[in-house]
N, C-alpha and C positions, 0 to 999 in steps of 0.2 A: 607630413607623412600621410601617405594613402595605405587603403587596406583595403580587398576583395572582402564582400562581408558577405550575401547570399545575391549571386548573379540572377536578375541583372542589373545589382544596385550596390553603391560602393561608396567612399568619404569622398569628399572634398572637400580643399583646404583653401577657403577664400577670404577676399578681405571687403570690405566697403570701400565704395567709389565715391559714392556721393548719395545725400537723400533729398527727397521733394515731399513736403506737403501736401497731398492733397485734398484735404478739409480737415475740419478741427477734430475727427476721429481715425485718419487717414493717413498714415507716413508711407510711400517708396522706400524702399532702401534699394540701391545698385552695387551689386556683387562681379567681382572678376579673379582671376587667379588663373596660373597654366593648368591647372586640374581641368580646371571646363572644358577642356580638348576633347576630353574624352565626355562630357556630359550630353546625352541624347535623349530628347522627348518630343514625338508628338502629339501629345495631350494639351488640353487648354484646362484642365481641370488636375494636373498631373500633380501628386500629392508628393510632399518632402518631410523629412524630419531635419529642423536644425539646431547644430547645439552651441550656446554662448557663453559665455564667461560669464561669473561674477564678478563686481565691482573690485577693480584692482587687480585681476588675474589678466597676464596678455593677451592667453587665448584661453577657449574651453578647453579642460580636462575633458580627456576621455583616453583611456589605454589602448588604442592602437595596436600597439605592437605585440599584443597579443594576441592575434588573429581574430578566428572568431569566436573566441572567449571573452571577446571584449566588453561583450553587452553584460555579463554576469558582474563582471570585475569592476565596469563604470557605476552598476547599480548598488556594489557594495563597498565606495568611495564614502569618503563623509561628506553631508547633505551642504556642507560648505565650500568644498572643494569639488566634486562632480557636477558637470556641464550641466546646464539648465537643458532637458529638451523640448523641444516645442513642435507642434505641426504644423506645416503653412501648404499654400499653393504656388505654383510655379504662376506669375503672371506677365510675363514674356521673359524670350530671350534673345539675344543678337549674335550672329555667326560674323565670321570676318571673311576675309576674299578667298578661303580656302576652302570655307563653311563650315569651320570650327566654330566652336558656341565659344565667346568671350565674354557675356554679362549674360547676367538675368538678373532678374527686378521679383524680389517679394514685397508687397503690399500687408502690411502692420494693420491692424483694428487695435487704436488705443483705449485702453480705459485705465482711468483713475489717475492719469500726467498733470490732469488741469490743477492749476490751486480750488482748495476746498471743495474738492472731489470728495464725494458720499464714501465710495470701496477706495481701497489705495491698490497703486497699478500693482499691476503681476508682473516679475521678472524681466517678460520679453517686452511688456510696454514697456518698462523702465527702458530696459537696452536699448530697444528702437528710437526711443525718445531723445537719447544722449548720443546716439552712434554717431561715428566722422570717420571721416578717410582715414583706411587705414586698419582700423578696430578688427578685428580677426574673428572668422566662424569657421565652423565646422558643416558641412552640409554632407547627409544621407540620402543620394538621391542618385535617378538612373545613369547607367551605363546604356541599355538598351532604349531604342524609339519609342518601342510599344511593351507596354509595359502593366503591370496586373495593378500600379497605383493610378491608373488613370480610368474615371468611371464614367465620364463622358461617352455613348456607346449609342447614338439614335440609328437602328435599324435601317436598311437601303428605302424599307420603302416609309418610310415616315411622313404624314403629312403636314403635322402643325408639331412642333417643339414650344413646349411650357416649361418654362424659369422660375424659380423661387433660392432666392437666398437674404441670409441677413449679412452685414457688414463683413464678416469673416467669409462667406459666398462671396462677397461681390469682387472680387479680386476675379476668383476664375468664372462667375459668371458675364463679365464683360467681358474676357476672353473668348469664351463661349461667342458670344454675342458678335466681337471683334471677326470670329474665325467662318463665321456660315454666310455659303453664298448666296448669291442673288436669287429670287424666286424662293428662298424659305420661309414659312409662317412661322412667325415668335410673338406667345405670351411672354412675359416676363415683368416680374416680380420682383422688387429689392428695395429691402427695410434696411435704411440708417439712422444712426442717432440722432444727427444734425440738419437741415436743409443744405448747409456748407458742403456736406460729403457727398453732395448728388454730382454725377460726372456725367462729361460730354459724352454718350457712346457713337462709336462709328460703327457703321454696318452695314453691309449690302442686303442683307437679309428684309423682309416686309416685316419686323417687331415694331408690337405694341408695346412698351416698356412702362409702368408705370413706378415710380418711387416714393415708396412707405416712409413719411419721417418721424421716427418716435416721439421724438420732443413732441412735437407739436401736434400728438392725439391721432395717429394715423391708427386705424385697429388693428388686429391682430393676423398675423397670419392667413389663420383657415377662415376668419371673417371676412378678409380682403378678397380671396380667391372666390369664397361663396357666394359673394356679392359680386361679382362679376361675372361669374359662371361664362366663362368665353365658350361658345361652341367647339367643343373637341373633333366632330368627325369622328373618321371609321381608324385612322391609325396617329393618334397621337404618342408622343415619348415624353416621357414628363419625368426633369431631374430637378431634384430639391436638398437644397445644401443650407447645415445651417447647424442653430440650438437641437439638438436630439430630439426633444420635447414637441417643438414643432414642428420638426420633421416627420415625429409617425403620427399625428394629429393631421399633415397633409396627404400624408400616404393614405391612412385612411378614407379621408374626403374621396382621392381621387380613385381609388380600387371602391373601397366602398360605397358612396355616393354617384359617384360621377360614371361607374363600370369600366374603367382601364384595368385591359390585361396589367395584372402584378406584374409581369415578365418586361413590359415596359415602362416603368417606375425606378427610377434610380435616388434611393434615398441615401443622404449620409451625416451622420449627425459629427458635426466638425467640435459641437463641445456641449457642456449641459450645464446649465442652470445651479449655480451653487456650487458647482465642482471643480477644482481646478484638474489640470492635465495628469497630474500624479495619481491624485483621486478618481478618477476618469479610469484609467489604466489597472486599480487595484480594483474598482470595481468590476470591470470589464473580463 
């Protein structure tokens, strides 16, 4: 069951295809369903909410069929029966010979799946952990191409694009990365947990890409960038995705330190530090 929720983004009722690892913090999951017909994004950065089951339910609860009173009525479910929600990014999708969208692919950051993991996972690591063909979600995400969840936005005349994300970034900033053409200058920045989770990127673009890997003592954030200090030029764009915390810790640097127009600084803090999504949200 589908439902118009506020145009121009809607449900979709899809299932898992299949998953790929790709490094010990890093699962694929491949999505499809007849819903996708109408799912439309050109964003590399294009944000989704999706919602999944708890252990032993077919699919996520979520009431539907109440139009849009839905969100009131899922939130006043009991916390064992209403759908987990979570937020991800879109990190590709595939049309068919009609150029209907038939998959897309969200990218998981796991934590706490391993044995004798320090924190124990959070809901979506569990689920993504377990997921197989088949398994049912829910996804909140556009009807429209262009669309107010995608913050990817570097001006016509932009000279140098600068990158920064952590593990939960790196999903749409190889996108990112994937999507710019030949003859663009790319800093770029991306902290993983593992060495394991460092990926091939493709790209016509001229990026310097350097990869932060925590295990193994990489510093911090606005330490890495500082240290590096890449020459910005007269019009850089600079989008940083990631822990909240060291999101306005970068913004800062690069408005404050470095003199970037604010106006071109795209921050977005995808989670914070000690809080889960729920907590996130009452804060917020």
């Amino acid at each position: 069951m589908t439902t118009a929720v506020a145009a121009p983004f809607r449900f979709f009722s899809l299932q898992v295809v299949r998953t790929r690892r790709l490094g010990p913090s890093l699962l694929r999951v491949t999505f499809d369903g007849a819903d996708l017909r109408a799912f439309h994004s050109d964003g590399c950065d294009q944000s989704l909410s999706l919602f999944l089951p708890h252990p032993g339910q077919p699919e996520p609860v979520v009431p539907l069929d109440l139009g849009d009173g839905w969100w009131q009525a899922w939130r006043e479910l009991p916390d064992d029966i209403r759908a987990v929600m979570r937020s991800y990014t879109l990190r590709a999708l595939r049309r068919d010979a009609l150029g209907h969208t038939s998959e897309i692919d969200i990218d998981f950051a796991l934590h706490g799946v391993e044995p004798g993991a320090p924190t124990p996972a959070g809901p979506a690591s569990r689920w993504a952990s377990r997921a197989t063909a088949g398994d049912r979600v829910l996804l909140l995400g556009p009807a429209v191409a262009d669309n107010r969840a995608i913050r990817f936005r570097p001006p016509e005349d932009t000279g140098l694009v600068v990158l920064w994300g952590d593990e939960t970034a790196v999903p749409a900033a190889t996108a990112i990365l994937e999507s710019l053409p030949s003859g663009t200058r790319v800093h770029a920045w991306l902290e993983v947990p593992h060495a394991g989770d460092i990926q091939d990127v493709r790209t016509d673009a001229d990026a310097e890409i350097t990869w932060l890997v925590r295990h193994d003592g990489a510093p911090m954030a606005v330490d890495a960038v500082r240290a590096a200090r890449p020459p910005l030029g007269e019009r850089p764009y600079v989008w940083l995705a990631g822990e909240s915390g060291q999101m306005k810790a970068l913004r800062r640097h690069f408005v404050g330190e470095r003199g970037v127009d604010r106006r071109r600084v795209t921050f977005v803090g995808y989670w914070r530090q000690g809080l889960t999504e729920e907590q996130l949200r009452a804060a917020e």
